[in-house]
OpenMM code with the backbone's topology and positions (N, CA, C; nanometers):
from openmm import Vec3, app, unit

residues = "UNK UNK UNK UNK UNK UNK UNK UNK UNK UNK UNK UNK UNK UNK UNK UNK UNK UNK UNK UNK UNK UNK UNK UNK UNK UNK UNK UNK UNK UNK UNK UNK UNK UNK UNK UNK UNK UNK UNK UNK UNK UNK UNK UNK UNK UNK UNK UNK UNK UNK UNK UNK UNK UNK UNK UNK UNK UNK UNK UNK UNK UNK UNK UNK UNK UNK UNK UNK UNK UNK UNK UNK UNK UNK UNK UNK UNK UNK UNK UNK UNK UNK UNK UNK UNK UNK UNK UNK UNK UNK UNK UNK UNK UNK UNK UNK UNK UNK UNK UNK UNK UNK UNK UNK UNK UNK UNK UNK UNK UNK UNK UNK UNK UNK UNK UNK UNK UNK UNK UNK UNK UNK UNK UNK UNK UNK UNK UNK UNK UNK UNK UNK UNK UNK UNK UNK UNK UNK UNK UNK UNK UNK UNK UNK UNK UNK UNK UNK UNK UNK UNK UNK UNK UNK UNK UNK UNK UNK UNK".split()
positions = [
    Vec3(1.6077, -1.4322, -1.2605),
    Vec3(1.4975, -1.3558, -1.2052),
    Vec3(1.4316, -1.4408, -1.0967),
    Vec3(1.4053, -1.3923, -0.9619),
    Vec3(1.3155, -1.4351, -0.8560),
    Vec3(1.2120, -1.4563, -0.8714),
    Vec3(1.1122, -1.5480, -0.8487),
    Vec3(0.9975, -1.5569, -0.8652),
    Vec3(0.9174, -1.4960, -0.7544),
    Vec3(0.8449, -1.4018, -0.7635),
    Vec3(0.8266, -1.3123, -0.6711),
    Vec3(0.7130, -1.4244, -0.5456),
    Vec3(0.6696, -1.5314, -0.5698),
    Vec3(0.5595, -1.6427, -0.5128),
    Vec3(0.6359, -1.6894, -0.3915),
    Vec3(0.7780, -1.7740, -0.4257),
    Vec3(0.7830, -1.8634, -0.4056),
    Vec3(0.9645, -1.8686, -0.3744),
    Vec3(1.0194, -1.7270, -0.4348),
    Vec3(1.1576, -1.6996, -0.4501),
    Vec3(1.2650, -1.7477, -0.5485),
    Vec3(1.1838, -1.8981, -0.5741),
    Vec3(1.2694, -1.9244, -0.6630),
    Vec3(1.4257, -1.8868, -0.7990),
    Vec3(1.4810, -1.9144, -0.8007),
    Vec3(1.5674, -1.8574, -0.9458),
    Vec3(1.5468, -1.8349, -1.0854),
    Vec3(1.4409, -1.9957, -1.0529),
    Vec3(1.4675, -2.0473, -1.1701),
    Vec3(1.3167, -2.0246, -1.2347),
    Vec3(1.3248, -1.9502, -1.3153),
    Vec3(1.1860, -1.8830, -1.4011),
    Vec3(1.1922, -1.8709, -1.5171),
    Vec3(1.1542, -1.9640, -1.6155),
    Vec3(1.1531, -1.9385, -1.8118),
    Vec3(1.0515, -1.8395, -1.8943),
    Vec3(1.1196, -1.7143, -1.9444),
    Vec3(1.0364, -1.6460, -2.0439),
    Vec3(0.9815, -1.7222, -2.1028),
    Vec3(0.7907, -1.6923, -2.0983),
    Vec3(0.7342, -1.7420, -2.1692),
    Vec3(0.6388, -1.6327, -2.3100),
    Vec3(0.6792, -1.5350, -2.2791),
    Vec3(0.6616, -1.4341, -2.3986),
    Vec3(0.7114, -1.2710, -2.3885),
    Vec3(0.8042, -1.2510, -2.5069),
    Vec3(0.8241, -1.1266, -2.5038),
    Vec3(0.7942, -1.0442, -2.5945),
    Vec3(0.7748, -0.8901, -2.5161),
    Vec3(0.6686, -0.7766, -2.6421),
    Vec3(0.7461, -0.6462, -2.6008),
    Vec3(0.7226, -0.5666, -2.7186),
    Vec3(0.7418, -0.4116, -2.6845),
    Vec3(0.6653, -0.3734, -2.6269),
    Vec3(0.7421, -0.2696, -2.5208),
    Vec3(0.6021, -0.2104, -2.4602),
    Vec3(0.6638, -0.0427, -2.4608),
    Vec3(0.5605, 0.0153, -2.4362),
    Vec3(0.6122, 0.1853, -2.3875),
    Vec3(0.6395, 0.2215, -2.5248),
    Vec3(0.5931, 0.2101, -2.6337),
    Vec3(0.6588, 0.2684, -2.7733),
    Vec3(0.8074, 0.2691, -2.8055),
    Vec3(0.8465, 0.0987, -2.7945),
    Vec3(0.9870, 0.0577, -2.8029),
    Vec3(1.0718, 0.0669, -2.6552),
    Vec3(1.0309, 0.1889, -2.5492),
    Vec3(1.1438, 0.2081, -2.4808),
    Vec3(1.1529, 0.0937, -2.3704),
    Vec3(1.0614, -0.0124, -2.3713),
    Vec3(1.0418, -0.1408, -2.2930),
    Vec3(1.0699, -0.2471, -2.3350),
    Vec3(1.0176, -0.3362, -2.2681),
    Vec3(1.0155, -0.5052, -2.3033),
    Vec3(0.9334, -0.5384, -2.1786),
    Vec3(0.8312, -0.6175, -2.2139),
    Vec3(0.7162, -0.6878, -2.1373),
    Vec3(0.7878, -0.8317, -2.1556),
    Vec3(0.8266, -0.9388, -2.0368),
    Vec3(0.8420, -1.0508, -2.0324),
    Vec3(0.7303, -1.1190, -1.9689),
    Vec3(0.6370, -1.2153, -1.9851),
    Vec3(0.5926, -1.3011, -1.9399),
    Vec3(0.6317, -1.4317, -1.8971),
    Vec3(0.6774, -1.4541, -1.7306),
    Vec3(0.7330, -1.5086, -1.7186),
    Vec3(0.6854, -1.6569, -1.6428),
    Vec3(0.7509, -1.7498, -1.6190),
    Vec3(0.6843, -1.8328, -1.5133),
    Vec3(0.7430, -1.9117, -1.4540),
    Vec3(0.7248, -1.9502, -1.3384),
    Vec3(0.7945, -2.0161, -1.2407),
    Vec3(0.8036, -2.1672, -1.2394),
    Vec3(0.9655, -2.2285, -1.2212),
    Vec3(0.9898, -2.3683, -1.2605),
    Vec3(0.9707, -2.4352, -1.1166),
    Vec3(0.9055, -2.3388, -1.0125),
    Vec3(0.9246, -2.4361, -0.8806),
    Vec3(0.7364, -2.4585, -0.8794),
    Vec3(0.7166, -2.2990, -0.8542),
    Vec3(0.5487, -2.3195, -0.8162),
    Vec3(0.4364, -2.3434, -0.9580),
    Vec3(0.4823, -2.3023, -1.0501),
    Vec3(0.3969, -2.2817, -1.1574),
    Vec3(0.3680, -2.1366, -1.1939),
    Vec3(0.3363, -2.0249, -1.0902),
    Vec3(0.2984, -1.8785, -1.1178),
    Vec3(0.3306, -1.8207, -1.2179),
    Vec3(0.2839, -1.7536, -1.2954),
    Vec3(0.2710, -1.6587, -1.3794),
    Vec3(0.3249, -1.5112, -1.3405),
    Vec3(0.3774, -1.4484, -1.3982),
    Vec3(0.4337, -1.3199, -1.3430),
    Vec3(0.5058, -1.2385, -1.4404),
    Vec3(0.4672, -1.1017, -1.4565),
    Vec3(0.5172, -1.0088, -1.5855),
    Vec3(0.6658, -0.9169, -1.5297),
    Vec3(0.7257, -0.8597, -1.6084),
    Vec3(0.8614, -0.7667, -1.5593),
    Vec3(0.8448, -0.6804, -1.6777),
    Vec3(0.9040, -0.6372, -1.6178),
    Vec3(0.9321, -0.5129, -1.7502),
    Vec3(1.0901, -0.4623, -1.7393),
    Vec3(1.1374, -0.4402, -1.8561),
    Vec3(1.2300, -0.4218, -1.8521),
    Vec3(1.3004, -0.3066, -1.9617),
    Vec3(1.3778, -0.1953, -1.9005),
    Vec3(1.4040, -0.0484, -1.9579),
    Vec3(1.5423, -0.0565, -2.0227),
    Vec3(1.5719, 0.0309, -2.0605),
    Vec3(1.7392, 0.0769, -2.1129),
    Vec3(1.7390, 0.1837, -1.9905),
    Vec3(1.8547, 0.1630, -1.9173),
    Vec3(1.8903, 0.2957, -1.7981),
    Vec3(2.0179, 0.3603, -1.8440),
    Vec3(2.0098, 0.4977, -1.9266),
    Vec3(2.1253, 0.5206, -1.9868),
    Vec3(2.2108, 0.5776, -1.8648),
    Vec3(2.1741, 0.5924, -1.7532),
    Vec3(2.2833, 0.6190, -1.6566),
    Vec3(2.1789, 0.6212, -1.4842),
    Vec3(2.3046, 0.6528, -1.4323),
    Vec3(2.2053, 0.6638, -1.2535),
    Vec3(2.1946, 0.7480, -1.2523),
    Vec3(2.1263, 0.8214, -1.2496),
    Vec3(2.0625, 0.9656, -1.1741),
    Vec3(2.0274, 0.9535, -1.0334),
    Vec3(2.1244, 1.0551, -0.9796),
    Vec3(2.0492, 1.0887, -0.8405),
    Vec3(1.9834, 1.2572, -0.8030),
    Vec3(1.8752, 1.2132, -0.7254),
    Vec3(1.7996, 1.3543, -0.7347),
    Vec3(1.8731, 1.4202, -0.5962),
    Vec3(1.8455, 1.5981, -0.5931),
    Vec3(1.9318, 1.6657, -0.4461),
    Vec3(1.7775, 1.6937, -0.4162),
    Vec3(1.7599, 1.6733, -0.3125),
    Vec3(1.6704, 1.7379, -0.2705),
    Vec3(1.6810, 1.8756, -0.2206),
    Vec3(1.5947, 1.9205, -0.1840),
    Vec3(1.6083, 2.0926, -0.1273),
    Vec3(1.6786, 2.0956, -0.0131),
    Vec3(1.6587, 1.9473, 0.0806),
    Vec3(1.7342, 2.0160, 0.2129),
    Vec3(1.8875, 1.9368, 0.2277),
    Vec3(1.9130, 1.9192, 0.0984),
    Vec3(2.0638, 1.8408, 0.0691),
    Vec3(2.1001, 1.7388, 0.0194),
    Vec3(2.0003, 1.6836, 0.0764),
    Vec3(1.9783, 1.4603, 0.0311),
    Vec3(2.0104, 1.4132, -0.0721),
    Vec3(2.0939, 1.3618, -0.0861),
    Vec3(2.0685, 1.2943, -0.2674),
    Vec3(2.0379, 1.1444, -0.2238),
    Vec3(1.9050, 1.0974, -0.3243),
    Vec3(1.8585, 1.0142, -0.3169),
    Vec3(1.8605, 0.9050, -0.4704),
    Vec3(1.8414, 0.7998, -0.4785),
    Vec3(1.8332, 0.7464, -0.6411),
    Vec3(1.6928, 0.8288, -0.7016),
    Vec3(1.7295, 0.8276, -0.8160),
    Vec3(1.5827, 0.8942, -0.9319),
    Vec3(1.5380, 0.7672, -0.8690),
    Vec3(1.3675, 0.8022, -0.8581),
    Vec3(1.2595, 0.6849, -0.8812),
    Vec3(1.1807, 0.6852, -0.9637),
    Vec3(1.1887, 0.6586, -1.1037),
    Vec3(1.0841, 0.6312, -1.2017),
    Vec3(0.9518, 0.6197, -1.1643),
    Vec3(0.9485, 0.4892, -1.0607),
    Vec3(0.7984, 0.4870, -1.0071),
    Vec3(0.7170, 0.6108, -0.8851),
    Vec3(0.8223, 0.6790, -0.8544),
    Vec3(0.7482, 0.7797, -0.7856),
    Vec3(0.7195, 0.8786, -0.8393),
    Vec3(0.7896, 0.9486, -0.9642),
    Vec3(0.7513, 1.0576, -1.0622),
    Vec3(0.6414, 0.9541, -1.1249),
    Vec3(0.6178, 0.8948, -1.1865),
    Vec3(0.4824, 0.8174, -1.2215),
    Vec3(0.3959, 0.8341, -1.1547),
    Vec3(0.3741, 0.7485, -1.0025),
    Vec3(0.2920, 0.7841, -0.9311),
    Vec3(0.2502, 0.9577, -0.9541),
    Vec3(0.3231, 1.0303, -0.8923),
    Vec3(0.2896, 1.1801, -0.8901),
    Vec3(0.2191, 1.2363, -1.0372),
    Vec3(0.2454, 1.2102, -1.0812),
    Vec3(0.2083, 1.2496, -1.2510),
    Vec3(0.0671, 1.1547, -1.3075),
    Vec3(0.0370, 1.0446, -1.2003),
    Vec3(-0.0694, 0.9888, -1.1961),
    Vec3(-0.1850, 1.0107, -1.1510),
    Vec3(-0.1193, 1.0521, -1.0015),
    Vec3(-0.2082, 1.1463, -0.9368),
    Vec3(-0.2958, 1.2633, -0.9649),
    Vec3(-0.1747, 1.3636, -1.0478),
    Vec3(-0.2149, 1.5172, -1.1389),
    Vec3(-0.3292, 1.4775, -1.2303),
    Vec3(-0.3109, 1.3473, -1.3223),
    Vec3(-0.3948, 1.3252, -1.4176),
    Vec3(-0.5397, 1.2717, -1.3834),
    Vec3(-0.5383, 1.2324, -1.2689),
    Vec3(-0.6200, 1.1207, -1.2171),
    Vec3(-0.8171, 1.2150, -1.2156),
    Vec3(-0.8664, 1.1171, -1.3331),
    Vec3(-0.9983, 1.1627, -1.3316),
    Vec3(-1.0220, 1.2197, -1.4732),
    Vec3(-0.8982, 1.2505, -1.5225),
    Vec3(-0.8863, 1.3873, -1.6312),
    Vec3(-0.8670, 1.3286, -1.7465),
    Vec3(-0.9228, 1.3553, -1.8677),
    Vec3(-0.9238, 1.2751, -1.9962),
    Vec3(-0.8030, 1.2429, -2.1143),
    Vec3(-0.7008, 1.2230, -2.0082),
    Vec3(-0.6087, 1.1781, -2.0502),
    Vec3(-0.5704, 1.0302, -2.0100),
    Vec3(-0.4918, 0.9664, -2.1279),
    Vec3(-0.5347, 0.8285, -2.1176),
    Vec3(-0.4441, 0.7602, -2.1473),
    Vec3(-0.3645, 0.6566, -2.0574),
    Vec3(-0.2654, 0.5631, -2.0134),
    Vec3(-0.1579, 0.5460, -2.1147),
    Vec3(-0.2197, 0.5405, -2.2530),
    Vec3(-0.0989, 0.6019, -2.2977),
    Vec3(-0.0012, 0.6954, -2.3588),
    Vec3(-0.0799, 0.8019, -2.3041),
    Vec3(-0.0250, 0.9682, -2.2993),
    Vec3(0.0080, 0.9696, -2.2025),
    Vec3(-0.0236, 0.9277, -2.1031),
    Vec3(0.0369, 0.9488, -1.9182),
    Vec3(0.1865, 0.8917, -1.9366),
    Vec3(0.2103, 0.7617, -2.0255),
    Vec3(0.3219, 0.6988, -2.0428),
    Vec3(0.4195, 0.7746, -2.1225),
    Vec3(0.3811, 0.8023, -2.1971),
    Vec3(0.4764, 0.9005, -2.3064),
    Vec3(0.5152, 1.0356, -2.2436),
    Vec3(0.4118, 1.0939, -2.1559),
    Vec3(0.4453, 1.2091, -2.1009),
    Vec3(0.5876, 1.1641, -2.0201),
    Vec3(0.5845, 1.0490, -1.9333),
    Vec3(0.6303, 0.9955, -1.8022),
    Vec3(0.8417, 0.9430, -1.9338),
    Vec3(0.8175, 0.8423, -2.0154),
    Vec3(0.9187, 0.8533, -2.1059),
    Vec3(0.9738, 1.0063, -2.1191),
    Vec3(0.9156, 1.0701, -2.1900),
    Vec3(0.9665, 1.2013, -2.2657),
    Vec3(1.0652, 1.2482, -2.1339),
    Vec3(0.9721, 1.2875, -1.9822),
    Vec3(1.0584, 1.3328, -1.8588),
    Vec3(1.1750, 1.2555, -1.8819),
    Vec3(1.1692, 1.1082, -1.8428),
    Vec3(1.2455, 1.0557, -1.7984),
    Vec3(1.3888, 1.0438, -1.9092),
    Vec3(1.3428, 1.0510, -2.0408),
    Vec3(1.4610, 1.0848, -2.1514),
    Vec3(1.5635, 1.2112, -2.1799),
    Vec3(1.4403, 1.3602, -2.1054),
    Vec3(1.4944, 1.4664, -2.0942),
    Vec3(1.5969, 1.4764, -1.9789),
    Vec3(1.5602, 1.3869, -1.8488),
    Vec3(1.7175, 1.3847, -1.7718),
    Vec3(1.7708, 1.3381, -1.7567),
    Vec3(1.7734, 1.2323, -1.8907),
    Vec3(1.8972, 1.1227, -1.9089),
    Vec3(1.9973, 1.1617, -1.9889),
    Vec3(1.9210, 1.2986, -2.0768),
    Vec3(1.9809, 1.3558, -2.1925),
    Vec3(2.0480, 1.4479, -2.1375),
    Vec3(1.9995, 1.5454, -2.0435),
    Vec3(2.0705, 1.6043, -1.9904),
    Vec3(2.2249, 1.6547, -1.9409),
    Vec3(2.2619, 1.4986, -1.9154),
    Vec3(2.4509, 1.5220, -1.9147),
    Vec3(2.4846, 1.4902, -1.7709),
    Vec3(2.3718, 1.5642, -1.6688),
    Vec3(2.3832, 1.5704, -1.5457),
    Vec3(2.3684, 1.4469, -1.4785),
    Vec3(2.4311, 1.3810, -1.4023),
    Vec3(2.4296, 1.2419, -1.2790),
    Vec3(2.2965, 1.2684, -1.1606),
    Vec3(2.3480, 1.4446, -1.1191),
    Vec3(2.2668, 1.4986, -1.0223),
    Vec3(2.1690, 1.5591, -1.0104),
    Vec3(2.1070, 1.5817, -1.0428),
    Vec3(1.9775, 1.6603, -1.0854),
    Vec3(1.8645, 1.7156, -0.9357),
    Vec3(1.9236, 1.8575, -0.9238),
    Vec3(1.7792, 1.9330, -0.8239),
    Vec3(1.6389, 1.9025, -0.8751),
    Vec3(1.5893, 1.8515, -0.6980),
    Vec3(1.4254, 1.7996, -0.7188),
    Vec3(1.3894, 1.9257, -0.8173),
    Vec3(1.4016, 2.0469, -0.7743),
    Vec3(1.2789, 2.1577, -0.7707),
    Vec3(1.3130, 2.1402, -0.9900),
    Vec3(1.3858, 2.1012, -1.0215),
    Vec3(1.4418, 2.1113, -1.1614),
    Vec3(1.3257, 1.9673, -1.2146),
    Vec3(1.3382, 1.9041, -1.1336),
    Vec3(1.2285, 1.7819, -1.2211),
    Vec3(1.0774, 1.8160, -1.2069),
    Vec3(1.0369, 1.8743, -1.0691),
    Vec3(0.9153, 1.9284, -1.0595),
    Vec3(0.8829, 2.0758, -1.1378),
    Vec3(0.9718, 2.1176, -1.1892),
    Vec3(0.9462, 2.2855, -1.3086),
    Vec3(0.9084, 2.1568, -1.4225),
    Vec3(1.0107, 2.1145, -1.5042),
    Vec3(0.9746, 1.9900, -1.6270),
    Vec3(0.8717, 1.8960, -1.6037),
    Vec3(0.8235, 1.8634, -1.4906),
    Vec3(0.6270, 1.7832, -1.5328),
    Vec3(0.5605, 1.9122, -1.5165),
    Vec3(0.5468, 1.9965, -1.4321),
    Vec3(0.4991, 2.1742, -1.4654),
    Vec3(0.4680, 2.1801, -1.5732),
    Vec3(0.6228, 2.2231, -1.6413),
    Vec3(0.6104, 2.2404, -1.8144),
    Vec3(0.5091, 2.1545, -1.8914),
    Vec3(0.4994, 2.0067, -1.8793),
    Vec3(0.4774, 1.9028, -1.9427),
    Vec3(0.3323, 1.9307, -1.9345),
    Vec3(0.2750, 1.9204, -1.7808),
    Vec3(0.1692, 1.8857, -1.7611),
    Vec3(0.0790, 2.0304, -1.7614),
    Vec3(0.1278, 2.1235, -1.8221),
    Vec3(0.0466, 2.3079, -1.8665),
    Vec3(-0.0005, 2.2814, -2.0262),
    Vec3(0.1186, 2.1731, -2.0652),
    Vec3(0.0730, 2.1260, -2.1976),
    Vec3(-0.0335, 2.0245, -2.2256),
    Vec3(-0.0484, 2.0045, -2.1371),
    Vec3(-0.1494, 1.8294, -2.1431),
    Vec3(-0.2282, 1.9237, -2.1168),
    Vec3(-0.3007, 1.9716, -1.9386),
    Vec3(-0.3845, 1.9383, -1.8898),
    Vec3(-0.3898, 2.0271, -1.7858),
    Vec3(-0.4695, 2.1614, -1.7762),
    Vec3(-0.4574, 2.2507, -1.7473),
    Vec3(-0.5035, 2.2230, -1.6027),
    Vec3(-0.5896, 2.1363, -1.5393),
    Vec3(-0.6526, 2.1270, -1.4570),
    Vec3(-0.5318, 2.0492, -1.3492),
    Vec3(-0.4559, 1.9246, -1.4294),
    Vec3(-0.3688, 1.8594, -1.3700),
    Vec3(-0.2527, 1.9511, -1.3298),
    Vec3(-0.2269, 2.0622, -1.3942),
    Vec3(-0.0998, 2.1510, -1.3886),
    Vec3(-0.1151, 2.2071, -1.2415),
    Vec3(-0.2513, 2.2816, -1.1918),
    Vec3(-0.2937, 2.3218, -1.1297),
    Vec3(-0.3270, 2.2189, -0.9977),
    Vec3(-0.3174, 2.1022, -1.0388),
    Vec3(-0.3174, 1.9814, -0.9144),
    Vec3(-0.1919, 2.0104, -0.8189),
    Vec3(-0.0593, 1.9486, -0.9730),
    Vec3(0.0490, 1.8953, -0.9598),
    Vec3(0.1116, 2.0560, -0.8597),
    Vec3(0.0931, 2.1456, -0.9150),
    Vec3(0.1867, 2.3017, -0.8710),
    Vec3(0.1290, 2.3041, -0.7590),
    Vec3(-0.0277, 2.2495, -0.6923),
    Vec3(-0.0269, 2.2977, -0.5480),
    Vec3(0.0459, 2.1896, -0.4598),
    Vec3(0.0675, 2.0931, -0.4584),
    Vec3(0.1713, 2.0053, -0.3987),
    Vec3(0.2954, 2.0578, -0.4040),
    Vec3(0.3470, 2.0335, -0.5101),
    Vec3(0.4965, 2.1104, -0.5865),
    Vec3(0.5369, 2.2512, -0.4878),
    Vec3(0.4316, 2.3229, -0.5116),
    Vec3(0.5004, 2.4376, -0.4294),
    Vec3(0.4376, 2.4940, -0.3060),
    Vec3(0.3404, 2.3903, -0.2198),
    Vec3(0.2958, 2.4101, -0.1305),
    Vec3(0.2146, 2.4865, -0.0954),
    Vec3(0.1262, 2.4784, -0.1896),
    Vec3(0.0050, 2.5920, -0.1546),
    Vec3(-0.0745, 2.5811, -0.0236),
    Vec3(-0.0556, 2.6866, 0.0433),
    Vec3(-0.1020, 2.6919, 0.1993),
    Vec3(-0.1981, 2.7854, 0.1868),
    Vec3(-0.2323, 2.9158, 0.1012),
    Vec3(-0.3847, 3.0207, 0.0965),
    Vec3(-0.4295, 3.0083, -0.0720),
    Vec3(-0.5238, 3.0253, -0.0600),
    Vec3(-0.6404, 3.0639, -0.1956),
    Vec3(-0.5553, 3.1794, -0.2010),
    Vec3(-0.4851, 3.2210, -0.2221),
    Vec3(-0.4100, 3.3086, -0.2847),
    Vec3(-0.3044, 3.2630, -0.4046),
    Vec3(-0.2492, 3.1402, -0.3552),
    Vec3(-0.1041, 3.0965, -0.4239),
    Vec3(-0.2005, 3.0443, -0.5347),
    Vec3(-0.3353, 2.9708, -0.5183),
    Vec3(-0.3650, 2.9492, -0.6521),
    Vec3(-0.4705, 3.0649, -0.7422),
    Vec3(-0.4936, 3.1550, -0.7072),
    Vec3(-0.5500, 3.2483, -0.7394),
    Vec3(-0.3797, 3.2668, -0.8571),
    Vec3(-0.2789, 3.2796, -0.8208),
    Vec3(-0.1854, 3.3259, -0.8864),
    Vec3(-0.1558, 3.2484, -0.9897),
    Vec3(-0.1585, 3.1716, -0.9252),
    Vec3(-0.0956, 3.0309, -1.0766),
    Vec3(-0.2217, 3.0229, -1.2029),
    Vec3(-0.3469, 3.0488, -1.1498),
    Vec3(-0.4309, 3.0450, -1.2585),
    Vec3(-0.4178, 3.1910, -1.3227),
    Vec3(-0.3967, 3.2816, -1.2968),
    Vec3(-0.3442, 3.4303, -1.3552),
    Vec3(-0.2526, 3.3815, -1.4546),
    Vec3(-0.1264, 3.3335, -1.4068),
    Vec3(-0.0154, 3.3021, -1.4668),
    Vec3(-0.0219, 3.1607, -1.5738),
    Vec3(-0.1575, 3.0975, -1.5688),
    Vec3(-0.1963, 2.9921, -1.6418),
    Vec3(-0.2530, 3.1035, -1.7801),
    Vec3(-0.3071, 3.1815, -1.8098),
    Vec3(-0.3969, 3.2495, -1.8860),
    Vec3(-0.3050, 3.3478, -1.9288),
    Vec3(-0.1623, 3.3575, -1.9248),
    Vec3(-0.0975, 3.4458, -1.9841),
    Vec3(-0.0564, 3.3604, -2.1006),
    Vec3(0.0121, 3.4123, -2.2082),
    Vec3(0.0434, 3.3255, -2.2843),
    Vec3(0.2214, 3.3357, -2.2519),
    Vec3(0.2991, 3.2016, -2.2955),
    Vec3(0.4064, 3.1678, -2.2735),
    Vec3(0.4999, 3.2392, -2.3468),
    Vec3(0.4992, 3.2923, -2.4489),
    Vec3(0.5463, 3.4016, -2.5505),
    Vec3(0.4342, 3.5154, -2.5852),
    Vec3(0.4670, 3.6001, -2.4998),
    Vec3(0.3478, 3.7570, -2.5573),
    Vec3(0.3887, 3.7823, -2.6317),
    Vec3(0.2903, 3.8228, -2.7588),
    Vec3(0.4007, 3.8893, -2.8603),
    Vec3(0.4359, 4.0220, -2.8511),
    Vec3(0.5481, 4.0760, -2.9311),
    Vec3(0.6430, 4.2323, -2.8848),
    Vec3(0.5331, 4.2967, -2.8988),
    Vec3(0.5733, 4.3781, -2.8179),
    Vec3(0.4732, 4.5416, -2.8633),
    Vec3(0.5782, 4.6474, -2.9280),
    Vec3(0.5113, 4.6542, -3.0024),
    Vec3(0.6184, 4.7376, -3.1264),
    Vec3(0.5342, 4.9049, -3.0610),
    Vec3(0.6288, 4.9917, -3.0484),
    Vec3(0.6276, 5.1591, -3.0522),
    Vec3(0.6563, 5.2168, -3.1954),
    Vec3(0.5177, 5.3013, -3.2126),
    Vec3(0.5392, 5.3984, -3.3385),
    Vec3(0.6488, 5.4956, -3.3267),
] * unit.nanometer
topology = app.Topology()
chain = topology.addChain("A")
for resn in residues:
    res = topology.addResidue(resn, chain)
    for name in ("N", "CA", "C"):
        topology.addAtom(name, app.Element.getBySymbol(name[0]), res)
């Protein structure tokens, strides 16, 4: 590992922990040239995922940019760092589980949708006007309609 200071190679773990509810490892590390202190973290990547974008692109998944975004949605809202994390795991396990290498953006932005209608009604309503480009007080006039329906109506039975 580089020492991010100084470049070095040569850096000795000086403590390791679970982090993320097992799906991590927190190293505390430190540097044999400068002295610095410096943390990593480190995941299980059960495969590469690359995302298509809409206008063709395939790019690598970025963990840290679905984070960011899903940080953003939450940001202010009484949900708390480590529900933001578990939300951010759960995604990131559902399209590892998946099967798929390739995965359409618009397919990861419906699944924090899903995720985040369950958390945090206010964040859902953040995240979907980015997501799908809300340009008039109309598009969200709709999504809050479609927020207040329920996800299973129940049948209407005929006498």
């Amino acid at each position: 590992m580089y020492c991010p200071f100084c470049g070095n190679q040569e850096t000795q773990v000086k403590d390791s922990r679970s982090a993320e509810d097992g799906a991590a490892i927190r190293r505390r590390r430190v540097c044999c040239a400068c002295a610095q202190r410096f943390t990593t973290i480190e995941r299980v990547q059960l495969r590469e995922l690359t995302v298509i974008k809409a206008d063709g692109r395939h790019i690598p998944f970025d963990r840290d940019k679905l984070a960011r975004s899903i940080r953003i949605a939450l940001r202010k809202r009484p949900v708390d760092e480590v529900q933001q994390e578990r939300l951010l795991n759960g995604l990131v396990r559902q399209l590892e589980a998946s099967g798929e290498q390739e995965i359409p953006s618009y397919r990861i932005g419906e699944l924090v949708m899903d995720a985040l209608r369950e958390i945090d009604g206010v964040a859902y309503v953040r995240f979907a006007s980015v997501y799908k480009d809300f340009r008039e007080i109309e598009a969200f006039s709709k999504i809050l309609v479609d927020m207040n329906r329920p996800a299973n109506p129940p049948s209407q039975e005929t006498p």
